[in-house]
C-alpha positions as CSV (number, residue, x, y, z in Angstrom):
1,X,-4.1,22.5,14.0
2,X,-5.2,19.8,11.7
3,X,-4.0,16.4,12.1
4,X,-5.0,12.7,10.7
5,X,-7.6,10.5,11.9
6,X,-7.9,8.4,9.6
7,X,-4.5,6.5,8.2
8,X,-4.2,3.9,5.4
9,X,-1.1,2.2,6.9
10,X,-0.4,-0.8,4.5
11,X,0.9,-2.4,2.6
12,X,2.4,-1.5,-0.4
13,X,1.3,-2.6,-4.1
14,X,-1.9,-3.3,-3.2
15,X,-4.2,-0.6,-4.3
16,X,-3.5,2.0,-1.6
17,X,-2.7,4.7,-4.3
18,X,-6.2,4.3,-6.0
19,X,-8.0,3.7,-2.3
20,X,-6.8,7.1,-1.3
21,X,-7.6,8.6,-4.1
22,X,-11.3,6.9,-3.9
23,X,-11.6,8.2,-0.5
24,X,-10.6,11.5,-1.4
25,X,-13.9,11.7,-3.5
26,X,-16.0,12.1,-0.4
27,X,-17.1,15.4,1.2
28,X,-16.4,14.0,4.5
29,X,-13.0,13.2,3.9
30,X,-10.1,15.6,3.5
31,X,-6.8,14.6,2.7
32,X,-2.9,15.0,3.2
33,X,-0.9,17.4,0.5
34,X,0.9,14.0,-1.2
35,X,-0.5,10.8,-0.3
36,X,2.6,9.3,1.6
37,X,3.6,12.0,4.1
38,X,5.9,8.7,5.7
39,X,6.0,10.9,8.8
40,X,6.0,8.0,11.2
41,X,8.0,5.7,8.9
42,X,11.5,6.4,10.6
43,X,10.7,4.5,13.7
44,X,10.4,2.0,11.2
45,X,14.5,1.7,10.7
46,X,14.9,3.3,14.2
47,X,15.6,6.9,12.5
48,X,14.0,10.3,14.2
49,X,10.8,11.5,13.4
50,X,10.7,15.1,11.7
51,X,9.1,18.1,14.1
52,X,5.5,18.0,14.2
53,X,5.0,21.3,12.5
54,X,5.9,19.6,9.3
55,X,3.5,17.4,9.5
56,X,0.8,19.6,10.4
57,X,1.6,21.0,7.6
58,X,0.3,18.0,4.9
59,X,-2.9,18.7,6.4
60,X,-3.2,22.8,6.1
61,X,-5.6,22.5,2.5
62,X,-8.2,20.4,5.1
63,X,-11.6,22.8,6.1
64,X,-12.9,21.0,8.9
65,X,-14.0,17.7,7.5
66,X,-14.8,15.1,9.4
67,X,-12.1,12.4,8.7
68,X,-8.3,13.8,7.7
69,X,-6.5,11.2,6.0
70,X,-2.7,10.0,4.8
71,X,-1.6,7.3,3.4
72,X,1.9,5.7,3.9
73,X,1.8,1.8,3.5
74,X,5.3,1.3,5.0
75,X,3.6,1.7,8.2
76,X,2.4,-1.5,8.6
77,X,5.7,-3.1,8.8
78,X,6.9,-1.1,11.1
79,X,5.0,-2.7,14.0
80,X,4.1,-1.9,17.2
81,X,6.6,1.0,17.7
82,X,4.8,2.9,14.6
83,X,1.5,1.8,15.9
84,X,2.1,3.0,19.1
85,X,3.9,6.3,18.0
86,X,0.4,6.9,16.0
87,X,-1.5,6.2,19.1
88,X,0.0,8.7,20.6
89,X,0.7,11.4,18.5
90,X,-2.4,11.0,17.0
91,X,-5.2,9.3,19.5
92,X,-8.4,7.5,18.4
93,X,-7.3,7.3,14.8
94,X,-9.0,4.6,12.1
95,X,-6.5,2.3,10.7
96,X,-7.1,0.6,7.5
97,X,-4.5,-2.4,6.2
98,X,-5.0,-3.2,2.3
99,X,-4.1,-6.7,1.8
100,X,-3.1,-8.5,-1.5
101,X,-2.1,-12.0,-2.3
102,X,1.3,-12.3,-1.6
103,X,2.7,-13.8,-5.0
104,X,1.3,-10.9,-7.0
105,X,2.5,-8.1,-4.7
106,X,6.1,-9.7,-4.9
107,X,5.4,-9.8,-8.3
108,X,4.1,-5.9,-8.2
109,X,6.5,-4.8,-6.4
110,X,9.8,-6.3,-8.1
111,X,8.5,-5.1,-11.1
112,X,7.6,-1.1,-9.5
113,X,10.9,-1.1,-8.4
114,X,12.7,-1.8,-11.1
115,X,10.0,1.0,-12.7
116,X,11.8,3.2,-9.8
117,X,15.2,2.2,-11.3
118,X,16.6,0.9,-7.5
119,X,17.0,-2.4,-9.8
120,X,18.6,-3.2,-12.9
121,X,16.2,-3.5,-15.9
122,X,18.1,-7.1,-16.5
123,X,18.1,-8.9,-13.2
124,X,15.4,-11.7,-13.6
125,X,12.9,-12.8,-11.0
126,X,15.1,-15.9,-9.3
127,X,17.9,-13.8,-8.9
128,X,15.9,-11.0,-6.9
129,X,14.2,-13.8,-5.2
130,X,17.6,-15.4,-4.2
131,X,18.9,-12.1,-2.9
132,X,15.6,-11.3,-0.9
133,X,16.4,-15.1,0.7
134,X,20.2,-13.6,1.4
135,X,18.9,-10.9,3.7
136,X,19.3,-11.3,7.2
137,X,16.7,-9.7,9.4
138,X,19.1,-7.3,10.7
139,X,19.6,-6.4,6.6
140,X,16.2,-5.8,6.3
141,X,15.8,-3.5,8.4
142,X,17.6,-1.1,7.2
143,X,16.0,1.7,4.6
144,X,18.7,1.0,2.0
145,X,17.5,-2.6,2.0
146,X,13.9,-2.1,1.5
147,X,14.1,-2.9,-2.5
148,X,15.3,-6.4,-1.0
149,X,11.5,-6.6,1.1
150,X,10.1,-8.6,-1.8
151,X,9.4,-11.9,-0.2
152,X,9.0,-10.7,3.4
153,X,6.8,-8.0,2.5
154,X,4.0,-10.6,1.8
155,X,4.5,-12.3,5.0
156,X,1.6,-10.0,6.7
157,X,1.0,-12.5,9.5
158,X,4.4,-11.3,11.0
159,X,3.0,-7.8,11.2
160,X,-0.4,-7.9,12.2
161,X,-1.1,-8.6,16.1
162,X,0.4,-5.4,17.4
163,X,-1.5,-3.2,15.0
164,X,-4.9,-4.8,16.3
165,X,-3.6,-4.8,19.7
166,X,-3.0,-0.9,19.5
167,X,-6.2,0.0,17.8
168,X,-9.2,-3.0,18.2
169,X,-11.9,-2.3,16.3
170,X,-10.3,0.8,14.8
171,X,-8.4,-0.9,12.3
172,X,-9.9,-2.4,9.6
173,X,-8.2,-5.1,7.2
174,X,-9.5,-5.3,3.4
175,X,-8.4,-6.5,0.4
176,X,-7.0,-5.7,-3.4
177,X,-9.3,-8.5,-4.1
178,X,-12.4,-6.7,-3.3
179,X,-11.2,-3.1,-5.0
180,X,-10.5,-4.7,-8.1
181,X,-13.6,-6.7,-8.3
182,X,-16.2,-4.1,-6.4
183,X,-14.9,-1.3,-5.6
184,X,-18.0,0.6,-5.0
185,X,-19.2,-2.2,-2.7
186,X,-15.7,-1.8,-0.6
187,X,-16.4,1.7,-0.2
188,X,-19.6,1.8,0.6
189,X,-18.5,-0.7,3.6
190,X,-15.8,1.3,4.5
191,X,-17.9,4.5,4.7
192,X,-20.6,2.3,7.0
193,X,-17.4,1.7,9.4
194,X,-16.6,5.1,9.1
195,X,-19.8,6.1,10.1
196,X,-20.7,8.8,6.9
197,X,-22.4,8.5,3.8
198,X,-22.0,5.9,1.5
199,X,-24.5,7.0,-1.2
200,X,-21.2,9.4,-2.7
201,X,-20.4,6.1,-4.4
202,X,-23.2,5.0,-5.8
203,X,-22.6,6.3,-9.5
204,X,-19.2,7.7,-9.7
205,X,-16.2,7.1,-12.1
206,X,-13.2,5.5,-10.5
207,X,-9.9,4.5,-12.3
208,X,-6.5,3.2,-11.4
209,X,-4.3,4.8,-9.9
210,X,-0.8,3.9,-10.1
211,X,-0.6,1.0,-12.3
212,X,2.9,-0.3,-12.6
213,X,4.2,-0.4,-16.1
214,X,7.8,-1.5,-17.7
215,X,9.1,1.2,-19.6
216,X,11.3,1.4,-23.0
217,X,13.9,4.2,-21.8
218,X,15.6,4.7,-18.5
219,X,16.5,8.4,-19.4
220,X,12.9,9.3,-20.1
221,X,11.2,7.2,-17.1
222,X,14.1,9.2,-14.6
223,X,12.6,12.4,-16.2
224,X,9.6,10.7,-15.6
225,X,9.9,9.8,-11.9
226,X,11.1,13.6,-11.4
227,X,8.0,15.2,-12.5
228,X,5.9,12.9,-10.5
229,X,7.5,13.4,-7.2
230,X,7.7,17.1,-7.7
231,X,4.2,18.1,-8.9
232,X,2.1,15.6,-7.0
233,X,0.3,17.9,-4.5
234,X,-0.4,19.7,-8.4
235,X,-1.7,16.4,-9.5
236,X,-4.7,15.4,-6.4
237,X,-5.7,18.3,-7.2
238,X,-5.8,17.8,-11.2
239,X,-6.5,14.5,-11.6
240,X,-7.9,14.4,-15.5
241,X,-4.3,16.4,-16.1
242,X,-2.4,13.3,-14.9
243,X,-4.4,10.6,-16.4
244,X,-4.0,12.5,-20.0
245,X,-0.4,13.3,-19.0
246,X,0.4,9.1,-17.8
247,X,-1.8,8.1,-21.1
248,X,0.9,10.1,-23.3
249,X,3.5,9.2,-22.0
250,X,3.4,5.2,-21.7
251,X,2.5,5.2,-25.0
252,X,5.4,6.9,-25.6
253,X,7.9,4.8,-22.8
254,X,6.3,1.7,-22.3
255,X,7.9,-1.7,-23.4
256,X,5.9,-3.8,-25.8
257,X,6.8,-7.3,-23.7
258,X,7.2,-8.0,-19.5
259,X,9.0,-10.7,-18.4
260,X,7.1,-13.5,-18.3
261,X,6.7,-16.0,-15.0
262,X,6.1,-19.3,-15.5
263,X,3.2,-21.2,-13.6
264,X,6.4,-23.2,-12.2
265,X,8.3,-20.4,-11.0
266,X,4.4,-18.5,-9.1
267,X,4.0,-22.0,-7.8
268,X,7.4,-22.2,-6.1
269,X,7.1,-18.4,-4.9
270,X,3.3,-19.5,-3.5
271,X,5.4,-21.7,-1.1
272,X,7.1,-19.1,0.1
273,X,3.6,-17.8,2.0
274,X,1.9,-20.8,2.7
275,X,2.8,-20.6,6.5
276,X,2.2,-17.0,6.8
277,X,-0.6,-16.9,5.2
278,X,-2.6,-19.9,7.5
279,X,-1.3,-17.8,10.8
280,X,-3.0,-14.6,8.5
281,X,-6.2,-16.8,8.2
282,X,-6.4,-17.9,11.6
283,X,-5.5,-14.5,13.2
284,X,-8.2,-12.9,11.1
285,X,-10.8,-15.1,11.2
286,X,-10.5,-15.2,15.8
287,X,-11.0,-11.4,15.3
288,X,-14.7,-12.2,13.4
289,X,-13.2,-11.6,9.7
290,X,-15.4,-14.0,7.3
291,X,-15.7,-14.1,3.4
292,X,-12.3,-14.2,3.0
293,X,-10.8,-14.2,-0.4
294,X,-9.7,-17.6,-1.9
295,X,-5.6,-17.4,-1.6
296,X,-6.3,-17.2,2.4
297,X,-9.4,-19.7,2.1
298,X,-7.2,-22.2,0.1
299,X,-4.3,-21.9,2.7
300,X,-5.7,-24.0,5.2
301,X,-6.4,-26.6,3.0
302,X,-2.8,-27.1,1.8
303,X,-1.1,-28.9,5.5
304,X,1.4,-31.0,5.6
């Protein structure tokens, strides 16, 4: 019975997709049917987990490699009760925790889920941004309120102890940062921590994955949506399908303008993160992290 050991638990819109798809390149590394199995995420909203067997059965295409991976990045903010139900379920298991900069994964994400039609193509930023600020804790979480998780979402330093605390040195945090602007290098590193080769990446073509887009027509992207959902275990394994498949059709859907955010408006939603993202800083750099990248760097500078 194959089960994970290897579990990219966080967060979303920030390069998981095209890190699990990376990742899936190497021999050593076999992978769930569809990337988010969210098997553990109902301890997230206090729900039941699903039996067992129908998780083993994400992993039934593995043949023995060494590392069996999923990737669900609502995980992370499920705190120490996901972290520990992993721990259990699944023992010594690797944890890696993609970071990005909060203001642009708001940003990501309010525009993916309007992409996901859970919000009207007309609500503007500082109204979703004023209903996110509505949201009690209680609100949030609950499942149904998850499209309100904008602002809070980017407040990592809120999440972070217990999963360190669960798994030490087994969890490792990178960043969007460093996939966007080496992702070779951020492999190779994580394949050193993983303890396999890291010479798969030296020459190999990598694209990305899951790239959030506005779209012209709501029918079409529903259609869209469908399709997706339904054949993605058909998709990992046809990649060049999907990428001729997404090229057609957002040139066929995609709107010709995005709504544009002021410097003003990113400057007031930076504000939102300054505190969270010192703690961030401060927890990461007591547990040895150094080189971080310049929106956590600049945080401690801005006190007071």
């Amino acid at each position: 019975m194959a089960l994970p050991n290897l579990i990219i638990a966080g967060v979303n819109k920030a390069g998981t997709t095209s890190l699990f798809s990376y990742l899936t390149l190497h021999p050593e590394i076999g992978a769930s049917r569809i990337k988010e199995t969210c098997y553990f995420l109902p301890l997230r909203y206090a729900e039941p987990m699903a039996p067992i067997e129908e998780y083993t059965a994400q992993f039934e295409d593995t043949s023995g490699e060494r590392y069996i991976m999923e990737s669900t990045p609502g995980y992370f903010y499920g705190g120490k009760p996901v972290a520990q139900a992993i721990k259990k379920t699944l023992g010594d298991t690797h944890i890696i925790l993609m970071l990005r900069e909060p203001v642009g994964r708001l940003l990501s994400f309010y525009r993916f889920k309007k992409t996901m039609l859970e919000l009207a193509a007309d609500l503007s930023l500082e109204s979703y941004l004023e209903h996110c600020r509505k949201m009690s804790e209680e609100e949030l979480s609950r499942r149904e309120n998850n499209v309100w998780f904008g602002i809070e979402g980017g407040r990592y330093a809120n999440y972070l102890e217990p999963w360190f605390e669960v798994f030490g040195e087994r969890l490792k945090v990178v960043f969007f940062d460093e996939l966007r602007t080496d992702t070779p290098k951020l492999l190779q590193e994580i394949c050193r921590w993983l303890k396999i080769d890291e010479s798969v990446y030296d020459e190999i073509s990598l694209g990305v994955e899951n790239k959030t887009v506005q779209f012209r027509n709501r029918t079409l992207q529903r259609i869209a949506l469908w399709v997706n959902d339904r054949g993605e275990q058909f998709f990992r394994g046809n990649p060049g399908v999907k990428r001729v498949l997404r090229r057609w059709y957002q040139s066929m859907n995609t709107a010709q303008r995005r709504e544009i955010i002021s410097d003003e408006q990113k400057a007031r939603v930076k504000d939102l993160f300054l505190e969270s993202n010192r703690q961030l800083n401060k927890i990461l750099t007591e547990r040895g992290y150094t080189n971080l990248p310049t929106w956590l760097e600049q945080s401690t500078d801005k006190r007071g």
